[in-house]
N, C-alpha and C positions, 0 to 999 in steps of 0.2 A: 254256342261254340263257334259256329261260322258267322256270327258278327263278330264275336273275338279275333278271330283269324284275323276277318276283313280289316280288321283297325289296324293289327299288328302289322300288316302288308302296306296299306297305306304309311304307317310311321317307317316302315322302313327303304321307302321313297320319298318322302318327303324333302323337298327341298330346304327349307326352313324347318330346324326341332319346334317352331312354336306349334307350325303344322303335324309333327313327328313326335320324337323324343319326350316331348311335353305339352302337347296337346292334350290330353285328360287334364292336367293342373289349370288351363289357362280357358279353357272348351270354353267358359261362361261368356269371352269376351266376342266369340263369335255373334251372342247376340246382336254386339255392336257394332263391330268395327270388322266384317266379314263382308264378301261380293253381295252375299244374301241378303245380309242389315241392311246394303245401300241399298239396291234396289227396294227394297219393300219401303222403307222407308219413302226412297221418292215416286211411292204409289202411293202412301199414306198424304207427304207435301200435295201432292199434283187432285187428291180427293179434298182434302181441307181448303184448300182452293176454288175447286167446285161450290163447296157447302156456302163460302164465305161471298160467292159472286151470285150466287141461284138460292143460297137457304131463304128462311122464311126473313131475315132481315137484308134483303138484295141488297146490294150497294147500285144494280146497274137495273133495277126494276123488273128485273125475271125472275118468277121462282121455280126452280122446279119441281112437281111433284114426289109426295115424299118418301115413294116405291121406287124412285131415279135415286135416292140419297140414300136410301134403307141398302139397295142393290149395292151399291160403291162401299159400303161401309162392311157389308158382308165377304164381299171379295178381298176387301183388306183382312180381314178376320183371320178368314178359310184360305188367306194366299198359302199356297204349297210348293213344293219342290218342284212338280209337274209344273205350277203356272212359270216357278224360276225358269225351269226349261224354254218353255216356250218364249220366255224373253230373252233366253238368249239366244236361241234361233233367230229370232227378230233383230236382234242386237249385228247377227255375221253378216245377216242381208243386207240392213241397214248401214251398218261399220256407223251406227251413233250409238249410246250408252242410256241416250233418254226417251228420245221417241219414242221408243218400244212400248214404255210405259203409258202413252197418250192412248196408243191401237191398241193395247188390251182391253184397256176402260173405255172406250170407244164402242167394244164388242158388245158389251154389257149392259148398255143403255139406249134410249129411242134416237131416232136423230136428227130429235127435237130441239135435245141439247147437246148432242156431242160434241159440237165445234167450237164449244165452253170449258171441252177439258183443254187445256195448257194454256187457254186464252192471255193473250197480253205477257206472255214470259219468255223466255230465255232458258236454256237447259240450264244454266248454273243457278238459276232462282231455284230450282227443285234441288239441284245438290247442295246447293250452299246450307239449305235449310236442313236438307236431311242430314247432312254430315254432323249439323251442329244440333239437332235433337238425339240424334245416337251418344255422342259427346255427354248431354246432359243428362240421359238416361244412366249413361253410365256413372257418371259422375255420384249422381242422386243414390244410386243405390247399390256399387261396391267402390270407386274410389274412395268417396271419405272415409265409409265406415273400415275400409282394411286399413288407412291409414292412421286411424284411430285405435284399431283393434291392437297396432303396433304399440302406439303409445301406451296402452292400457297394460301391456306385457312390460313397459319399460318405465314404467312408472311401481308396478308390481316388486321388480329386479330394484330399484333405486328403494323403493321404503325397507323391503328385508334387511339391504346392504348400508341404510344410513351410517352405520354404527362401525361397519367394516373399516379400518382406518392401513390404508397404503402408503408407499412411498414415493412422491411424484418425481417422475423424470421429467428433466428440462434439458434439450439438447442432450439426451440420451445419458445423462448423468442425476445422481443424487439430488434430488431437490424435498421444497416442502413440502410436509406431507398432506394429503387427503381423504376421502374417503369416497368406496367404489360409489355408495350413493349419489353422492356430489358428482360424479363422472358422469353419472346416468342421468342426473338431471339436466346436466349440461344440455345432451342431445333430447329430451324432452323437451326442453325451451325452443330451441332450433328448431326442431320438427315441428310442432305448435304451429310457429307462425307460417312455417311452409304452409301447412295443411287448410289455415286461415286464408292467406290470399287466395289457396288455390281454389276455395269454397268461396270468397268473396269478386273474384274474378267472373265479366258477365258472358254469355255467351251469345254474340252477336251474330245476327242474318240479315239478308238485305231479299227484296222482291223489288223488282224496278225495271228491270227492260233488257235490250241487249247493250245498250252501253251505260246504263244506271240512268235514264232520264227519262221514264215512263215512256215513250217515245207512243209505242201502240198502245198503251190503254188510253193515251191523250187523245189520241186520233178518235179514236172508237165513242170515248167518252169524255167531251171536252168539258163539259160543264163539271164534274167531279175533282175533287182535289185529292190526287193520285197518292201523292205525299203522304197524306192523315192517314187515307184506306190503309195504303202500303203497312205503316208502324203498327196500326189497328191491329192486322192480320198476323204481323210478327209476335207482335207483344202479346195476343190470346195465346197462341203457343207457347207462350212462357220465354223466349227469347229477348233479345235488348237489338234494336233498329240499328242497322248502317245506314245514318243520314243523306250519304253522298261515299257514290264507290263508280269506279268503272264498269265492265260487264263483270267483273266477279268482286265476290265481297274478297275485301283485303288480306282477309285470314291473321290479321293483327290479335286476334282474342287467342288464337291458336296459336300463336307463337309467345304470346305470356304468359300461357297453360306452358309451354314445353318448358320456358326459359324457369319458369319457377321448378317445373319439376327436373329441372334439370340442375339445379342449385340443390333441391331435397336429395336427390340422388348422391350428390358430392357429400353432404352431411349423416347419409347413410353409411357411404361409402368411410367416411372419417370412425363413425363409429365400429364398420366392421375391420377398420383396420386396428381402431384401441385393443378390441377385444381380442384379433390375435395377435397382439404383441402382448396382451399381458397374459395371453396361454403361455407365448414363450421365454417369461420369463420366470413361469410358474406360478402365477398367481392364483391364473381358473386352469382348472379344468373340466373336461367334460364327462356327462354320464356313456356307458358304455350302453348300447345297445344289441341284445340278443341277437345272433346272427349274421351282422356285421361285420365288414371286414376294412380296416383301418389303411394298409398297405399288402399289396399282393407278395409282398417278399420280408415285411417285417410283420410280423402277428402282433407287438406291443403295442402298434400305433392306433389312435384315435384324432386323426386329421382334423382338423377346424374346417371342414368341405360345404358347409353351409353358409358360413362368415366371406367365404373364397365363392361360393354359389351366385352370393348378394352381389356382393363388389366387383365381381365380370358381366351380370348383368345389370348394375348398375353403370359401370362404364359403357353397356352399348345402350342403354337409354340415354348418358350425354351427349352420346354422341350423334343419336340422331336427331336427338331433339335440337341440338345447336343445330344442326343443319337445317330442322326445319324453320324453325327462328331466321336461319338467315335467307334461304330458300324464297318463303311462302312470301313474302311482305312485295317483291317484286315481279310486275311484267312490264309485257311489251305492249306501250300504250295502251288501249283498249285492252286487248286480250290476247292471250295466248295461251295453249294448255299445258307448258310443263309444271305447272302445280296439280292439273290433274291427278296425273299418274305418282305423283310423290304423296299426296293425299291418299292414294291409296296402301300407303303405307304406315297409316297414322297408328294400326295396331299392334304394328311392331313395337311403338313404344311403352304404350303398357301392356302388353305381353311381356317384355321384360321385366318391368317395372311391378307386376302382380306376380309376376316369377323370383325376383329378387324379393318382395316383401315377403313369401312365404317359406322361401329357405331362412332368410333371417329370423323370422318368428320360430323355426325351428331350433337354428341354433340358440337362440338365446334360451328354448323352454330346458337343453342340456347343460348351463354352465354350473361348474359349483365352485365353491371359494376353498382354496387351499392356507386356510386359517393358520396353521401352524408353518408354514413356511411365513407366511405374512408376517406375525408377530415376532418371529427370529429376526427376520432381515430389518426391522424397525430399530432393533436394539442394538442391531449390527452398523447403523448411520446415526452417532450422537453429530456428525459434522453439520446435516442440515441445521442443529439447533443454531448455528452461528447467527442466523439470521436475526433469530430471538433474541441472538445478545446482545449483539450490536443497534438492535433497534432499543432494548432497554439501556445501555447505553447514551443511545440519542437523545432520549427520553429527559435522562439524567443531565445531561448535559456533558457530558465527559468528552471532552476535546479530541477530535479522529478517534471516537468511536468505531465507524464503522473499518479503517484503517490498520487498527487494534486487531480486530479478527481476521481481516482479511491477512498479518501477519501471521498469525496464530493456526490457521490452519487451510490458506488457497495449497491445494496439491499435496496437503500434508494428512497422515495417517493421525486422526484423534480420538478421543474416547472422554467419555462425561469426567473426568478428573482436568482434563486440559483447557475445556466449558469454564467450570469450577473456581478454579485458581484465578481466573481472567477476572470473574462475577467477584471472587472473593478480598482479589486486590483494589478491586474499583472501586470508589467513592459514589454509591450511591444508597437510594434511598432501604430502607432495611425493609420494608414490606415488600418492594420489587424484587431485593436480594432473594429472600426468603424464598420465594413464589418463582424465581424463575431458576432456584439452585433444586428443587421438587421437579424440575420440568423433564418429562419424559418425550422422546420420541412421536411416542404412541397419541400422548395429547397435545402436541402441536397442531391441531386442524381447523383452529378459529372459529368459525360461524359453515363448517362446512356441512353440520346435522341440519341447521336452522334453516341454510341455502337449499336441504332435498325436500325436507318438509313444507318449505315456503309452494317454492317449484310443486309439487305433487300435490300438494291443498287447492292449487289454482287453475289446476288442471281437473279436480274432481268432476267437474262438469262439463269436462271440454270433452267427453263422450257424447253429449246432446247435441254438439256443432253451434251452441250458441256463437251469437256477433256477442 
């Protein structure tokens, strides 16, 4: 009960709801993108570094013993809340962010080797690194799969509804029609290839000195080629090498992460706007849920507050994200720290962006189809068929074909007898006649069954994240 409290107290100080209001929905990305994640993280950088300069394959001919490497690896383990403390006690004294991390591991060891941890770097060689294995951790193991977990819902919503056949609006008027499948596939294809680059996008670090030219491991150890170690060391971690940077890497991978997801976010946003414009025009609606209260002054209402959930936090993930896009790619010569402190803000963005995925997945598991309004209002627009006619028409060859209808009914109230007459006085072929004087509303949607099945067959495996 009194950890209950305590949380309830904390949300309702929190500065930011991702820390507040909706911190339980989002808790998981603390692992990553938290004060905590850094730090430990570049205790983890600043140890693999050790291993990689003293393990049993030295690059600089020292090893050290393997109770010195066992010990480092244990206090990354068992790092606690208590050692967080204590680093940041270190951190007020110091007013640096990284040191701290050299003098704890320092504490730990003989000092034989101590003066090997940080050897040859630069504090932003431990952030740049850590920043970007948090990044990939997370990547690895909830951004794709929730971005896919999406698809798999909307891929679900597209097969049920291939069949569903609507009326499309073009500039907010009557046009040809489709079907809700074909809608849904649409934003399947979209999402797809977001979710592809953002899975094929690398994620780059750099270790090289304080102004990117080895400078002190050259010194230290001239005969070694700084360059190969350097990539060596990147690339074991699973990272992609920045060949040549100043003191900080350029943050260029991070800003094609935003810039993409900040494009997804716009075709999220597109589709949670389709979906509540076809609430309002009766299309879906939604399932009621027990308990619930829709408006505090109208009891009938059932708000779309999950679609509206998505699409405010989807616009603040554009918008930080362009800013980090525009932000990150610049300093001042060698260095400068306002990308620090704005990097400390990287969780803001998918903390929205895991906040908006999960209201959407919500709303979409409540829509239902309002079938019988549907098929009234199809039968209630024989004008879209003009299109149909006038293209048979064309066909035919019949001279200002398409001019013919445009007479016949732009701005005009018509109905399948006025179609009719047009089809019947025209000289064309009797099999067209036939075939398009049968033609219904309802079955004007071309190849739009063929287009959710094509789209949703192609997708069957795009839950494995295959290239």
């Amino acid at each position: 009960m009194k950890d209950i409290q305590n949380n309830k107290i904390s949300q309702a100080f929190a500065i930011s709801p991702l820390d507040g209001r909706y911190y339980e929905q989002i808790s998981f990305l603390s692992e990553f993108f938290s004060e905590y994640a850094l730090i430990k993280s570049r205790i983890y950088v600043e140890i693999l570094w050790f291993h990689f300069l003293l393990g049993k394959d030295s690059v600089i001919g020292i090893k050290a013993d393997q109770n010195t490497h066992k010990r480092l690896d244990n206090y990354f383990e068992d790092f606690s809340i208590d050692e967080f403390l204590k680093f940041k006690q270190l951190e007020s004294k110091l007013r640096h962010d990284v040191k701290p991390v050299e003098y704890l591991l320092k504490d730990i060891i003989d000092e034989e080797y101590r003066e090997f941890l940080h050897f040859g770097l630069t504090s932003e060689d431990v952030t740049n690194i850590a920043y970007a294995i948090n990044f990939k951790n997370y990547r690895e193991r909830f951004l794709l799969s929730n971005i896919d977990e999406l698809l798999k819902e909307l891929k679900k919503i597209a097969i049920s509804s291939k069949d569903i056949v609507i009326l499309g609006h073009t500039h907010g008027q009557s046009a040809t029609p489709s079907t809700f499948g074909k809608e849904i596939a649409y934003y399947i294809e979209r999402i797809s290839k977001s979710l592809k680059i953002i899975k094929g996008l690398p994620i780059e670090a750099k270790l090289n000195g304080a102004v990117g030219n080895f400078a002190a491991l050259k010194v230290a150890y001239p005969e070694l080629n700084w360059m190969n170690e350097s990539a060596k060391f990147i690339e074991s971690i699973g990272l992609k090498n920045s060949k040549v940077t100043k003191q900080i890497e350029p943050h260029d991978w991070i800003c094609r992460i935003c810039n993409e997801l900040s494009i997804l976010s716009s075709i999220i946003i597109d589709l949670c706007k389709d979906i509540w414009l076809y609430g309002l025009i009766n299309y879906l609606k939604q399932k009621p849920k027990e308990g619930e209260i829709g408006s505090s002054t109208m009891p009938h209402k059932i708000n779309p507050i999950d679609f509206e959930n998505c699409w405010g936090n989807m616009e603040i993930v554009i918008a930080i994200s362009q800013f980090f896009a525009r932000k990150l790619p610049v300093t001042f010569l060698q260095r400068d720290l306002s990308d620090s402190t704005v990097l400390r803000n990287l969780g803001l963005i998918f903390g929205h962006f895991e906040l908006g995925l999960s209201a959407l997945k919500t709303g979409l598991s409540k829509i239902v189809f309002n079938r019988q309004y549907l098929e009234e209002e199809l039968e209630s627009h024989p004008e879209v068929l003009a299109e149909a006619v006038q293209t048979i028409l064309r066909k035919n060859r019949i001279k200002d074909g398409y001019e013919i209808l445009k007479e016949a009914t732009r701005g005009k109230e018509i109905d399948y007898e006025t179609l009719h007459k047009i089809i019947e006085n025209s000289n064309i072929n009797l099999n067209d006649k036939k075939r398009i004087l049968k033609l219904k509303v309802k079955d004007y949607i071309g190849e739009s069954t063929d287009i959710t099945e094509n789209i949703c067959k192609e997708k069957e495996n795009f839950g494995k994240l295959k290239e």
